[in-house]
C-alpha positions, 0 to 999 in steps of 0.5 A, spaced: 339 096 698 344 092 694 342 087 696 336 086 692 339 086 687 344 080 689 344 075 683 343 067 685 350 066 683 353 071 688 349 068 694 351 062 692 359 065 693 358 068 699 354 062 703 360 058 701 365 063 703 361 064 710 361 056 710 368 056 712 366 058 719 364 051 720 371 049 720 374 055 725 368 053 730 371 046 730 376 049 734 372 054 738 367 048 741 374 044 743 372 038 738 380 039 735 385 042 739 389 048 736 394 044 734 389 039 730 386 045 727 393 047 724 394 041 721 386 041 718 388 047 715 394 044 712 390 039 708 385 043 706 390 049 703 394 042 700 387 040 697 385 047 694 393 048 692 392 041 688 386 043 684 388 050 683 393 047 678 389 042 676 385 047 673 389 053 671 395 049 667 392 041 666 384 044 665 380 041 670 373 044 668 367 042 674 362 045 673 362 048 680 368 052 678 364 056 672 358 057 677 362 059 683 368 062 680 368 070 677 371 071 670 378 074 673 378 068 676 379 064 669 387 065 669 388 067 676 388 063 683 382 064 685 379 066 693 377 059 695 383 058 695 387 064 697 382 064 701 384 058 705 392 059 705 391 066 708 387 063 714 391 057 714 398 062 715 395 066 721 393 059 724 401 057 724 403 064 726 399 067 731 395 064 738 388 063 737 385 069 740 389 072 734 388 068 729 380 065 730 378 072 729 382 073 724 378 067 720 372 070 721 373 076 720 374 073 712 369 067 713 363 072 716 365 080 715 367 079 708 360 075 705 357 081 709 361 086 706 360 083 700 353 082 699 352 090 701 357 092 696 355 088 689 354 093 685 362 096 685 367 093 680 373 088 683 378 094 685 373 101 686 372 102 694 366 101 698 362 105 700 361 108 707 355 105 709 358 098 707 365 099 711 361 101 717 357 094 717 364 090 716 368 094 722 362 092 726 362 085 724 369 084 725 369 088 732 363 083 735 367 077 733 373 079 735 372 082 742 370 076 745 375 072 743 381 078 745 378 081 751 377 076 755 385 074 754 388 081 754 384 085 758 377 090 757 382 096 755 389 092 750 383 086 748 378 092 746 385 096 742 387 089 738 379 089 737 379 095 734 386 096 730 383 088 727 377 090 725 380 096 722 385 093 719 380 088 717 375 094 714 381 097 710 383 091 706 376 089 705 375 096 702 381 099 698 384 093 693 391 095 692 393 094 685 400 090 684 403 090 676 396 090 674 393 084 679 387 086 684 389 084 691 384 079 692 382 081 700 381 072 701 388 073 702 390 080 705 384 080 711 386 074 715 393 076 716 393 084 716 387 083 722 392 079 726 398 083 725 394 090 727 392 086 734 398 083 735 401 089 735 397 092 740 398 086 744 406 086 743 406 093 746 401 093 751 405 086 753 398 084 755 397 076 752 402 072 747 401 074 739 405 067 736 402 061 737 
């Protein structure tokens, strides 16, 4: 398995990334409002955009960022903080029950995903078995929050057609004049607009927030 190959700096990515959880679960234990929740994400993808241009045009060199950044990542915005713009976007745009899926979908499929798949370069595809595990991941943490608002059969079709947007973005990088799609900032809202969608068409529960 992949897994056993994972070095210490790539766990530490991905405990990091899956740290973000903590932040969504604010709002899914009701201690902000949905409201409060956007403007938490506001600041924080202030404070990534701030110190993205501190290190990538003044030269700000912690030394957290040579442990925790990929070399491709040394000229170019990196995750955290495409990361923290995507689920920010979806929080402002969509209803929750699109948009706190949506985020976990990258905050806990794709560390999972990712630590199956290390093996493979940043724009090659993952295998079978790897995007297996991230539809799953992504339909378990999505069910439970469209279903109950939309019903077993439109919030079990938006379930489906998110995570299977999920998958698709977390698995098959496109490339754009040279530059890898990075999926911390395609997951969250291609997952939002596929259940939306189903949503819209259904008429069975609000999309925008």
């Amino acid at each position: 398995m992949a897994l056993a190959r994972v070095s210490t700096a790539e766990l530490q990515r991905r405990l990091v990334h899956a740290s973000g959880t903590g932040l969504v679960l604010l709002y899914v234990f009701s201690v902000v409002t949905w409201a409060q929740f956007g403007r938490l994400m506001l600041f924080a993808a202030a404070v990534a955009a701030v110190l993205e241009t501190l290190r990538l045009f003044v030269g700000l060199d912690w030394a957290i960022y040579d442990r925790l950044t990929r070399p491709y990542e040394e000229t170019n915005v990196a995750g955290y903080a495409l990361y923290m713009f995507s689920i920010t976007a979806v929080a402002l745009v969509f209803a929750p029950h699109l948009a706190v899926p949506a985020a976990l979908m990258l905050t806990i499929g794709d560390p999972i995903s990712g630590l199956l798949g290390t093996t493979r370069e940043a724009d090659e595809a993952k295998r079978v078995e790897t995007l297996g595990a991230m539809f799953l991941v992504c339909l378990l943490v999505s069910a439970p929050f469209l279903v109950p608002v939309a019903g077993a059969v439109a919030g079990g079709a938006a379930s489906v057609a998110a995570a299977l947007a999920a998958t698709l973005a977390d698995g098959f990088k496109p490339v754009i004049a040279g530059y890898v799609v990075d999926d911390n900032l395609s997951i969250p809202p291609v997952a939002a607009v596929a259940g939306g969608v189903v949503l819209a068409v259904a008429g069975a529960a609000p999309v925008v927030g």
